[in-house]
C-alpha positions as CSV (number, residue, x, y, z in Angstrom):
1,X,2.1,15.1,-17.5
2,X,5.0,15.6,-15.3
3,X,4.3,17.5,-12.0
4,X,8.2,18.5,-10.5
5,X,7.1,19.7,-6.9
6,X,5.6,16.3,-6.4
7,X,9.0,14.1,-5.2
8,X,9.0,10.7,-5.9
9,X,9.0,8.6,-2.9
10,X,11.8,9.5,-1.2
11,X,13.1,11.9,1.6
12,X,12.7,15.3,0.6
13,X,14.2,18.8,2.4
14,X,13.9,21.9,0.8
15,X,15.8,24.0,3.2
16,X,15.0,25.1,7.0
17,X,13.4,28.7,7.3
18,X,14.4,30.9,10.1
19,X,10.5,30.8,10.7
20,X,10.9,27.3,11.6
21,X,13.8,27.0,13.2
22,X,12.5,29.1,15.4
23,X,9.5,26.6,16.6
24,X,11.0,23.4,15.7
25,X,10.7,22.1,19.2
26,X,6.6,22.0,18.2
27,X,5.2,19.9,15.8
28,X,1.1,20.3,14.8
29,X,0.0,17.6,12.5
30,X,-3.5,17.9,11.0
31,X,-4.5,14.0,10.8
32,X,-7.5,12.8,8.8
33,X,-8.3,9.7,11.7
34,X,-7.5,9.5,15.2
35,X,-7.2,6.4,18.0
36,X,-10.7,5.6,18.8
37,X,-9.5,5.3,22.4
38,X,-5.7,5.3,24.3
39,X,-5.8,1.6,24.5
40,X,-3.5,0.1,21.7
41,X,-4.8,-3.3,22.1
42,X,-8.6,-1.7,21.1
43,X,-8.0,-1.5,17.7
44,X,-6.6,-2.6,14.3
45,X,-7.6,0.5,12.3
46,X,-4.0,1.8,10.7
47,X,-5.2,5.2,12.6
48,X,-5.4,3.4,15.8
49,X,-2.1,1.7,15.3
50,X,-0.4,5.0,14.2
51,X,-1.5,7.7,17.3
52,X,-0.4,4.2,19.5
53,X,3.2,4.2,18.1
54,X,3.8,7.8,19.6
55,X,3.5,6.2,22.8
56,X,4.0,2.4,22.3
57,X,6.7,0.5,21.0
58,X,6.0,-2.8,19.5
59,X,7.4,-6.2,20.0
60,X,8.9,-6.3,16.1
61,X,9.4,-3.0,13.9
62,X,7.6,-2.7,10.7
63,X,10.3,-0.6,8.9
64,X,9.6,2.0,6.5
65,X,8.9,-0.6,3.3
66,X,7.4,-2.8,5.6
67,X,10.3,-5.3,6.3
68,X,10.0,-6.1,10.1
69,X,13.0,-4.9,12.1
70,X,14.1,-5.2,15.8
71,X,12.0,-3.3,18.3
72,X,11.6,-4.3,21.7
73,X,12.5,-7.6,20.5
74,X,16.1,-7.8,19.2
75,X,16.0,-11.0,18.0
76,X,14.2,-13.7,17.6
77,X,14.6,-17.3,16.3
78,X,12.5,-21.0,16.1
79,X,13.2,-23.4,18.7
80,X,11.7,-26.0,17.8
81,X,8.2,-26.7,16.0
82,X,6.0,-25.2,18.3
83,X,8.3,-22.7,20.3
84,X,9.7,-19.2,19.3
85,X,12.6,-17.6,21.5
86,X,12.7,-13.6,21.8
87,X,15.4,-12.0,23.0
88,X,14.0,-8.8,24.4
89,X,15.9,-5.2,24.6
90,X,18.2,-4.3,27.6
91,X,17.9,-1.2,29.2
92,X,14.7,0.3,28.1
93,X,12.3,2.3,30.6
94,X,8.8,3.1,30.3
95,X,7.7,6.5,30.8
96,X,7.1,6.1,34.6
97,X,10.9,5.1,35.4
98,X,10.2,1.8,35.6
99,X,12.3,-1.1,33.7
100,X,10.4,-3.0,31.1
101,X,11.2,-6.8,31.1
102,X,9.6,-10.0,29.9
103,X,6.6,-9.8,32.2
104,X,4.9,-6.7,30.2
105,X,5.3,-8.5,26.9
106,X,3.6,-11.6,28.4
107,X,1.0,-9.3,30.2
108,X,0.4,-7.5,26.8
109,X,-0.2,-10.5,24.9
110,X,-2.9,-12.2,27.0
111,X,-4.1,-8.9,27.9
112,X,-5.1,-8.4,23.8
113,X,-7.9,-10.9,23.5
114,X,-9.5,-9.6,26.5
115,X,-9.9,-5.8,25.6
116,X,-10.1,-6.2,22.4
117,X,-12.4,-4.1,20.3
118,X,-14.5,-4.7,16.8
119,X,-11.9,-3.9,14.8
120,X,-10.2,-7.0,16.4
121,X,-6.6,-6.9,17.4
122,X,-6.2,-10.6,18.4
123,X,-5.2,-11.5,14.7
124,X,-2.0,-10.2,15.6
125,X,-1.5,-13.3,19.0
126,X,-4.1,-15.7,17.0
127,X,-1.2,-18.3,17.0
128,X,0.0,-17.6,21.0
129,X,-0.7,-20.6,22.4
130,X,1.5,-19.9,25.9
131,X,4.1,-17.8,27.3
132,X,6.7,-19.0,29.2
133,X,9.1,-16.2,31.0
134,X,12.9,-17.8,30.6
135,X,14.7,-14.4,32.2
136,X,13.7,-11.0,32.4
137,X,15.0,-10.8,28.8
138,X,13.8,-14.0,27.5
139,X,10.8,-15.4,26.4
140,X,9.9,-18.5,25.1
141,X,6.2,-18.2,22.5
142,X,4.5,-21.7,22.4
143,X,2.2,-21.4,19.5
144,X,-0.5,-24.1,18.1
145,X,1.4,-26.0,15.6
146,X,3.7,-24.2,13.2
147,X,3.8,-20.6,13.2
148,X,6.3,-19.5,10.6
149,X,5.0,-15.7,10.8
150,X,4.5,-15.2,14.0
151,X,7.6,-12.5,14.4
152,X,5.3,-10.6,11.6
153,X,2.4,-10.7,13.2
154,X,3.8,-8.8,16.3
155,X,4.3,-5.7,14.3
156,X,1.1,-4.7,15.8
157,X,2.1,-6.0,19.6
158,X,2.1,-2.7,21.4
159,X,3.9,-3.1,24.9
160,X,1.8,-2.0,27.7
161,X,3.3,-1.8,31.5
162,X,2.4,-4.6,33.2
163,X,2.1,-2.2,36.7
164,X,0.3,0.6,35.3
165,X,-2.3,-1.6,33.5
166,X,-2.7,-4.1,36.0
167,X,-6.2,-2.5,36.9
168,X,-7.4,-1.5,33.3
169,X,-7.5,-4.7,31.7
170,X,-10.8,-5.9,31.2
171,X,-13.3,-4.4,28.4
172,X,-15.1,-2.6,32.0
173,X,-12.4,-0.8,32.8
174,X,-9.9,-0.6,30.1
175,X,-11.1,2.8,28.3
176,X,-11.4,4.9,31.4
177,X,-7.5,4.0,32.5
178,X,-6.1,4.8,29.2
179,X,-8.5,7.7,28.4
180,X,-7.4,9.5,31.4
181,X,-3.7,8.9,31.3
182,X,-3.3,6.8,34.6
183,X,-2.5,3.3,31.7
184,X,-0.9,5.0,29.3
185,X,1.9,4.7,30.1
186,X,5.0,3.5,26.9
187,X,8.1,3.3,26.4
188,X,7.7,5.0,22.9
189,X,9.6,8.4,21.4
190,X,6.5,10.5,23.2
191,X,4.6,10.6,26.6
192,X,0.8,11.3,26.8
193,X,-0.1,14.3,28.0
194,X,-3.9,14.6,26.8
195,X,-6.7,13.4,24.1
196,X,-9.6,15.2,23.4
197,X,-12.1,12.3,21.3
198,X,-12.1,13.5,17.5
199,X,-10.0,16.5,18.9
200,X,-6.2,17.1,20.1
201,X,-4.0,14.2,21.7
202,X,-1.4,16.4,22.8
203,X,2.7,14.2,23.7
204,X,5.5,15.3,25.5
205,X,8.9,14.2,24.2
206,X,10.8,11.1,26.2
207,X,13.8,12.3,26.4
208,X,14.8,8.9,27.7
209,X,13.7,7.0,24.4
210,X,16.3,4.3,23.3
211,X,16.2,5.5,19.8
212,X,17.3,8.6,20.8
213,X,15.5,11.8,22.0
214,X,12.9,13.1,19.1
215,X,13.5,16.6,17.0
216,X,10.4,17.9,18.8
217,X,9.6,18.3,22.4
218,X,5.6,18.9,22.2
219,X,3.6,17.3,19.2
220,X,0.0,17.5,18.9
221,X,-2.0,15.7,16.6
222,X,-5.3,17.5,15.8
223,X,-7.9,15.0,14.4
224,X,-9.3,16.8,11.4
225,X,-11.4,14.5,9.2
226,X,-12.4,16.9,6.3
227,X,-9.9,17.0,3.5
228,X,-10.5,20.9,2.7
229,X,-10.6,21.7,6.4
230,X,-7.3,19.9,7.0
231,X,-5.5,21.5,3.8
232,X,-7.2,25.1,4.9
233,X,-5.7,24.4,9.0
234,X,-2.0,23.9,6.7
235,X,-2.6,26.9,4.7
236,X,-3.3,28.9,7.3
237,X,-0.5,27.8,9.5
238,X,-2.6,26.1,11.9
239,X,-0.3,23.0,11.5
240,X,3.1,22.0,10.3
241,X,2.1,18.8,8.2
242,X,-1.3,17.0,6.9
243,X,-2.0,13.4,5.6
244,X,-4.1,11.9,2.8
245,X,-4.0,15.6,0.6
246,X,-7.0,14.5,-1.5
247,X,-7.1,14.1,-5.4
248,X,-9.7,16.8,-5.8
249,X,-6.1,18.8,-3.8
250,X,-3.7,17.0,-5.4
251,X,-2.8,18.8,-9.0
252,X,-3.5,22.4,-7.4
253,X,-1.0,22.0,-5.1
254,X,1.5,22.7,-7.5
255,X,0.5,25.9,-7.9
256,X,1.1,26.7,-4.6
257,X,4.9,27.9,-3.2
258,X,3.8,27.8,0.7
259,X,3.3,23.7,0.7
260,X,5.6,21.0,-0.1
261,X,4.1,18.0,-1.0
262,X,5.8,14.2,-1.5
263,X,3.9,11.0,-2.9
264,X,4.2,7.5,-1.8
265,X,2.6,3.9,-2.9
266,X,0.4,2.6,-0.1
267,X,-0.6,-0.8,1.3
268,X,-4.1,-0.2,1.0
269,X,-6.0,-2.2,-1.5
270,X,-9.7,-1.0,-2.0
271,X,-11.9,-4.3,-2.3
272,X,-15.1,-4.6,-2.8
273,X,-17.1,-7.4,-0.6
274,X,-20.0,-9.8,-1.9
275,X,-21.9,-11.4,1.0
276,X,-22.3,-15.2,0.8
277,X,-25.0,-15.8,2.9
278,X,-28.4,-17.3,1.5
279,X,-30.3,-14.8,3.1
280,X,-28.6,-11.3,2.7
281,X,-30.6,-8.7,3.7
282,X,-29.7,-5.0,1.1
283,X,-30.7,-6.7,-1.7
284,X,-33.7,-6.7,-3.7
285,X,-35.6,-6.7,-6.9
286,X,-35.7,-3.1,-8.0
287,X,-39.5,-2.9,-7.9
288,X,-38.7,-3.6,-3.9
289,X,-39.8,-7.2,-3.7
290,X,-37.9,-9.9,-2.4
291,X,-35.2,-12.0,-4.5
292,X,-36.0,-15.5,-4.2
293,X,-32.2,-16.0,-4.0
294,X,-28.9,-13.9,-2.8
295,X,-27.8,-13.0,-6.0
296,X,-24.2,-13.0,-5.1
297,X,-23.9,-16.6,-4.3
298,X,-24.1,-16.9,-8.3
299,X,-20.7,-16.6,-10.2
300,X,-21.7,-15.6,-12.9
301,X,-23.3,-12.2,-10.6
302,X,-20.3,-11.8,-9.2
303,X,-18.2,-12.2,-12.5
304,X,-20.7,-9.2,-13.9
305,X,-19.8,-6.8,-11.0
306,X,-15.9,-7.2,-12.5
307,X,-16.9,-6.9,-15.7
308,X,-18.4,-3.3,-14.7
309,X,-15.9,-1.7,-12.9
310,X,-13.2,0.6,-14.9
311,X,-10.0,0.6,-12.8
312,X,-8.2,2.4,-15.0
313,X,-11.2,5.1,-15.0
314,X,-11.4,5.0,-11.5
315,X,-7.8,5.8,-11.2
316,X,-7.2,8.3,-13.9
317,X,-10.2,10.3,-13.1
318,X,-11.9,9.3,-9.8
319,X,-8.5,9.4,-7.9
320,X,-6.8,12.1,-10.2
321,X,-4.3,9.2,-11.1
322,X,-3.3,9.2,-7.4
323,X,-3.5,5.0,-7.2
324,X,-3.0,2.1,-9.9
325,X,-5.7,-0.5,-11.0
326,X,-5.2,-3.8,-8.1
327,X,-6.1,-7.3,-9.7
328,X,-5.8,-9.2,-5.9
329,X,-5.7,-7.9,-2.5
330,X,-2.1,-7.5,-1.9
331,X,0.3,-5.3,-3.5
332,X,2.6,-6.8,-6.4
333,X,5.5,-8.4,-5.1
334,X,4.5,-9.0,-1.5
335,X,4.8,-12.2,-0.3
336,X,2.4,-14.4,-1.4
337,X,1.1,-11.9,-4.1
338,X,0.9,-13.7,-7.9
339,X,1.9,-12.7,-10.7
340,X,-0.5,-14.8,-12.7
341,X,-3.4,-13.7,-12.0
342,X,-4.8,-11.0,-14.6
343,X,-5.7,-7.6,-14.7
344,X,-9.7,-7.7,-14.6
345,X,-10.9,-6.7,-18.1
346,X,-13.3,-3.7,-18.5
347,X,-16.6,-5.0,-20.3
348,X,-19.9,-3.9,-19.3
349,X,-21.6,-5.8,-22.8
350,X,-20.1,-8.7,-21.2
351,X,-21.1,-7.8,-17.6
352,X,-25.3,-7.2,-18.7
353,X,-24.6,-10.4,-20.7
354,X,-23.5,-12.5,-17.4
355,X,-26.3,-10.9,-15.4
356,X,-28.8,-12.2,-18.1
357,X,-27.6,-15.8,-17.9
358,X,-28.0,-15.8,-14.3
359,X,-31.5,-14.9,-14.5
360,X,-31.2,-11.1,-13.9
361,X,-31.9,-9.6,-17.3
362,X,-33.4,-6.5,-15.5
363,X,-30.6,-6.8,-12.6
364,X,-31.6,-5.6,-9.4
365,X,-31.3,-3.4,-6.5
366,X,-28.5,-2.8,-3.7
367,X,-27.0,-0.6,-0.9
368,X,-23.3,-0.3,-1.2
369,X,-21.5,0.4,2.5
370,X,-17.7,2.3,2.5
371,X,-16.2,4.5,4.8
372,X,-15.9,8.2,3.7
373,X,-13.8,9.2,6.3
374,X,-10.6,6.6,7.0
375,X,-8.8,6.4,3.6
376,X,-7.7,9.1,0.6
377,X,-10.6,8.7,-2.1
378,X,-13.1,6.0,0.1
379,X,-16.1,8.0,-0.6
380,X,-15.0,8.5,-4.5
381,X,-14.2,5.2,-5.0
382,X,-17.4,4.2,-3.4
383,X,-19.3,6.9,-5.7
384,X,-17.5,6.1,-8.9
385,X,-18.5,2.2,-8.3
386,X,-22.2,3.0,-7.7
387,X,-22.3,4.8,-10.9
388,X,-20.6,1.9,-13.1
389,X,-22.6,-1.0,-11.2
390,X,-25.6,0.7,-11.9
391,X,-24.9,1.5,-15.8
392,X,-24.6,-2.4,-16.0
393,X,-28.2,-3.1,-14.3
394,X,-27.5,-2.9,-10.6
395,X,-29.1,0.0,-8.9
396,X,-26.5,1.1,-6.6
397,X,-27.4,3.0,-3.6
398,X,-24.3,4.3,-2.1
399,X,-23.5,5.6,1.4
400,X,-20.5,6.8,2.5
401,X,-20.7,6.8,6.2
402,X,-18.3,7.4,9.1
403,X,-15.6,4.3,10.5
404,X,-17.3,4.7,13.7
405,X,-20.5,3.7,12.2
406,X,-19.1,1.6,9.3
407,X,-17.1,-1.1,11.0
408,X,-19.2,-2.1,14.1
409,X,-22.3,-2.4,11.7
410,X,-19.6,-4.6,9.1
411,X,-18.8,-6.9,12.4
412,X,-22.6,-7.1,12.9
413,X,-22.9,-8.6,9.2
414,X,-25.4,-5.8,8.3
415,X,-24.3,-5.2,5.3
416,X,-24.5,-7.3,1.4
417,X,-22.4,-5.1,-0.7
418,X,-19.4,-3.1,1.2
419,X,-15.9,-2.0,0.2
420,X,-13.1,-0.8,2.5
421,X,-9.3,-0.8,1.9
422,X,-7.2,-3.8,3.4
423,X,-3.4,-3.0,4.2
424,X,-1.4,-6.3,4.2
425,X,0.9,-4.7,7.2
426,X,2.8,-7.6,7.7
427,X,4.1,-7.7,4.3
428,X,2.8,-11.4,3.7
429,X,-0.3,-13.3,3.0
430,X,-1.1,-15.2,5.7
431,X,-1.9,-11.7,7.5
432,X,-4.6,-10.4,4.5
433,X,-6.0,-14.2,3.6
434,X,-5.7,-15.5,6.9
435,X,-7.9,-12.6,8.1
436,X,-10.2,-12.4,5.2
437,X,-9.7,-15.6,2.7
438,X,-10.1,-18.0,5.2
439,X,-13.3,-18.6,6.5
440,X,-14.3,-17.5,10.0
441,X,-13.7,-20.4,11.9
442,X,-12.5,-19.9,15.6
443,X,-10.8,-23.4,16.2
444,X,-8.2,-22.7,13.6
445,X,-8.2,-18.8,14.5
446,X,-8.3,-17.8,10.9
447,X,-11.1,-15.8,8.9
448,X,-11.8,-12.9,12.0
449,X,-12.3,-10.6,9.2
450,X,-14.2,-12.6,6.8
451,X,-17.3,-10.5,7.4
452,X,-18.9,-12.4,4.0
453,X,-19.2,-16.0,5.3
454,X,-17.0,-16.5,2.4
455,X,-15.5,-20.3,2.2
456,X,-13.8,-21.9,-0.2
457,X,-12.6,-25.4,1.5
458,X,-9.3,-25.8,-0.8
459,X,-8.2,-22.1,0.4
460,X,-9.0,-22.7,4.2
461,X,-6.0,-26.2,3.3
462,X,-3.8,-24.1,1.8
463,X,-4.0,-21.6,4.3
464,X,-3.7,-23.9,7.3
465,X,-0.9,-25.4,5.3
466,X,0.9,-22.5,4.6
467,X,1.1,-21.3,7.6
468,X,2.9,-24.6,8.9
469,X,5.5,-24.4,6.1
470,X,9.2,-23.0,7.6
471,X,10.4,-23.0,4.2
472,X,9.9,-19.7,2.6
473,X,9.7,-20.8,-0.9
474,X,6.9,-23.2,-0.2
475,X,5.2,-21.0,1.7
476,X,5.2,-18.5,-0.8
477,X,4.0,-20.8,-3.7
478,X,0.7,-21.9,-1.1
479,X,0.3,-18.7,-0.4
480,X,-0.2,-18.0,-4.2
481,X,-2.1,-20.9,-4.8
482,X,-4.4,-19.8,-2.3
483,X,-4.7,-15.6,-3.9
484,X,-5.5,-17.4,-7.2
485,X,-8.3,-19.6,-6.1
486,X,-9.9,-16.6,-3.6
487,X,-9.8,-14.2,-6.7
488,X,-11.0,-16.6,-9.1
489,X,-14.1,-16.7,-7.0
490,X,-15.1,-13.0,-7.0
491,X,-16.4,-12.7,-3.6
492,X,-14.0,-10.2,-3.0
493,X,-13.7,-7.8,-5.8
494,X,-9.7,-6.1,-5.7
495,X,-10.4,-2.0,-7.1
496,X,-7.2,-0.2,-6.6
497,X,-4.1,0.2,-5.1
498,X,-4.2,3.7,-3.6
499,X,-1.4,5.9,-3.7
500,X,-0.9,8.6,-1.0
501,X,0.3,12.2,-0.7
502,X,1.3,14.2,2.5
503,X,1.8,18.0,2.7
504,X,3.8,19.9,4.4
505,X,5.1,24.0,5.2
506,X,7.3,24.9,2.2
507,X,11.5,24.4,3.3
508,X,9.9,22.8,7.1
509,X,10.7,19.0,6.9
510,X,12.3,16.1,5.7
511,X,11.0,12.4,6.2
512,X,10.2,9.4,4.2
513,X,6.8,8.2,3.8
514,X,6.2,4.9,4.9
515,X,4.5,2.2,2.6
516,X,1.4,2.2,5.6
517,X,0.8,5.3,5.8
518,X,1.8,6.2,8.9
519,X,2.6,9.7,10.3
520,X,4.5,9.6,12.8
521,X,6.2,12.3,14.4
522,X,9.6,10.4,15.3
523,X,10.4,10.0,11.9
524,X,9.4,13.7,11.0
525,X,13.1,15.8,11.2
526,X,13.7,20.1,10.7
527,X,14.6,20.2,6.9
528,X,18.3,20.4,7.4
């Protein structure tokens, strides 16, 4: 079925209204997730990263397929094996008047492991091993061997002023500064004006942006986390523009001349997570007793649980055919993405069969852990996999909770079952099995996201390995080595690639969605 008034993912413009030329120097976007504080450096949560970019610029510029781009940086090149030179932007002011230089980019980067939240943002300076100041426009990056992705991994280095948060820079003081204003100070398309927590974070236009002045001079972005709330707020004119329309939304939009609506692939890649550990402690025999073993250190357990899920079910019907059925944790064709590894086969016989072998002929009892509040479909996804677990012999208990809740308990290792989406921002592996494949070892700064205890020795080689390799076509054929082996193993569990949809006033905008799913009001033009 063919649905015209969803565009494909491109630019669309339908025509500016008199209504809306009229307030086109305001832009009100309803957005499912907000920052969880002003600091950019708190967290690496896409809805973090996204409110930050109103105000921050980064080092390098994740374009709008996710190719990185000059940003503050406007070049950038390998010295020699352990060295990177970046050749920073002329010019540019920060929101105070004052010139930014070399010494806020080395200020930002040490200041990063410091503040650093649970969501942790030091994946993206993991490989900073020094900074050395050459000019105010030069900067030399000594990293800890080999770093052949470092300029992707500063996608998600937001720029602070080196002045203005000189005296909000440790994890004491940091949230006050930026909560109130008096740090937050960018050299990005808008200025901060105010944030309400969960509520409004309200931005003034900088009219002095080296892009070029924004289309709108005031844009608030009201944190509205229900998806019927946030679709009744753009109905009833209460904003311009919404993200993450959900599927149960999706088809009626149609129906409906006052909304435009435009689809785009995503990053995201819902995974679910088996805990490795031999004591894990939401799992249980389903008359409540203890299991004298984690049942998910056994393949042939984890091997069932694929066997079980119905991707194409869970796409076609869970998510309204709003995502496509993932077979690894990266989209296909990023880099270090394979194309031999296969799509899981739907087989719950098989799956009851497995759980037999392994000594589970009754199966057994778990809680499942997801967000239900950070990406389109989490809490459906979540639902729809408790149901098919459970038809195979796993008693499922689901619960869909809040991020705020979710993610500190996930970096607490509280939970034995959990699934959450994964973006690989950087476009390459070493960002999504480097945080996740690897095991958590600190001395090598890899695995800060393995929340599993996961470990599979010939991965954590290819990894290291990998990331030690200039040459792009060995890197890339590591890189798949190492997505092969890490799938093979089951611990992580890909679901689907999700697919998202933005709305928008009928004949009010034009702008392309971006591959991350950001919103982001620079990028957001008055149809023409």
């Amino acid at each position: 079925m063919i649905y015209q008034k969803f565009l494909a993912p491109l630019a669309f413009a339908l025509g500016l209204t008199a209504a809306s030329a009229a307030s086109a120097q305001v832009l009100t976007m309803g957005v499912r997730g907000g920052p969880e504080s002003m600091d950019p450096h708190f967290s690496a949560l896409g809805s973090h990263a996204e409110a930050a970019k109103h105000i921050f610029d980064t080092l390098v510029w994740s374009g709008t397929d996710l190719q990185i781009e000059p940003g503050l940086a406007t070049s950038w090149k390998a010295i020699d094996e352990d060295t990177w030179e970046f050749k920073l932007r002329e010019g540019v002011k920060f929101h105070d008047g004052s010139d930014f230089d070399a010494e806020d980019v080395k200020f930002s980067i040490e200041r990063i492991p410091v503040v650093t939240g649970p969501t942790t943002t030091a994946i993206y300076v993991r490989r900073v091993a020094s900074v050395d100041i050459i000019d105010p426009h030069t900067l030399h990056i000594n990293t800890d061997g080999q770093a052949a992705t470092l300029p992707n991994d500063f996608i998600r280095l937001f720029i602070v002023s080196s002045e203005a948060a000189a005296d909000y820079s440790t994890p004491e003081t940091a949230a006050a500064g930026f909560n109130s204003g008096a740090a937050t100070i960018g050299t990005g398309p808008y200025k901060y004006v105010s944030w309400e927590p969960k509520g409004d974070l309200v931005l003034h236009r900088n009219d002095d942006y080296w892009r070029g002045e924004g289309a709108w001079e005031t844009v608030i972005r009201k944190e509205i986390p229900n998806d019927s709330s946030r679709l009744a707020a753009l109905k009833a004119g209460q904003v311009d523009v919404i993200n993450y329309v959900s599927s149960v939304d999706y088809l009626a939009l149609d129906r409906d001349a006052s909304i435009d609506a435009v689809k785009g692939d995503s990053v995201y890649v819902m995974n679910l997570q088996l805990d490795q550990r031999e004591d894990t402690p939401l799992v249980r025999a389903k008359d409540g007793s203890k299991l004298d073993a984690n049942p998910f250190r056994d393949l042939k357990v984890r091997q069932a649980i694929d066997y079980a899920i119905d991707r194409e079910t869970m796409v076609d019907i869970v998510l309204e055919g709003l995502g496509k059925p993932a077979n690894q944790m990266m989209p296909p064709g990023f880099f270090g993405s394979s194309e031999s590894i296969p799509m899981p086969e739907y087989n719950p016989a098989k799956a009851k069969e497995l759980l037999a072998d392994a000594g589970y002929p009754d199966g057994f009892e778990v809680d499942l852990y997801c967000t239900g509040d950070r990406l389109p479909g989490d809490a459906a996804i979540c639902q729809g996999l408790g149901q098919m677990l459970t038809q195979a012999g796993i008693t499922t208990n689901v619960n869909a909770i809040s991020k705020t809740v979710y993610f500190p308990a996930q970096a607490r290792l509280e939970y034995s079952m959990f699934m959450n989406g994964w973006g690989t921002l950087t476009g390459e592996a070493s960002y999504t099995l480097g945080g996740l494949g690897h095991s958590n070892n600190p001395d090598v700064k890899l695995g800060a996201f393995n929340r599993i205890e996961y470990k599979n020795d010939e991965v954590d080689i290819l990894m290291q390995e990998g990331a030690k390799m200039m040459d792009p076509d060995l890197r890339r054929a590591t890189y798949e080595q190492a997505m092969e082996k890490v799938m093979a193993d089951k611990a992580y569990i890909s679901l689907v690639q999700l697919q998202t949809v933005w709305g928008a006033k009928a004949g009010m905008l034009e702008f392309t969605p971006r591959f991350d799913e950001d919103t982001l009001a620079f990028f957001m033009k008055p149809a023409s």
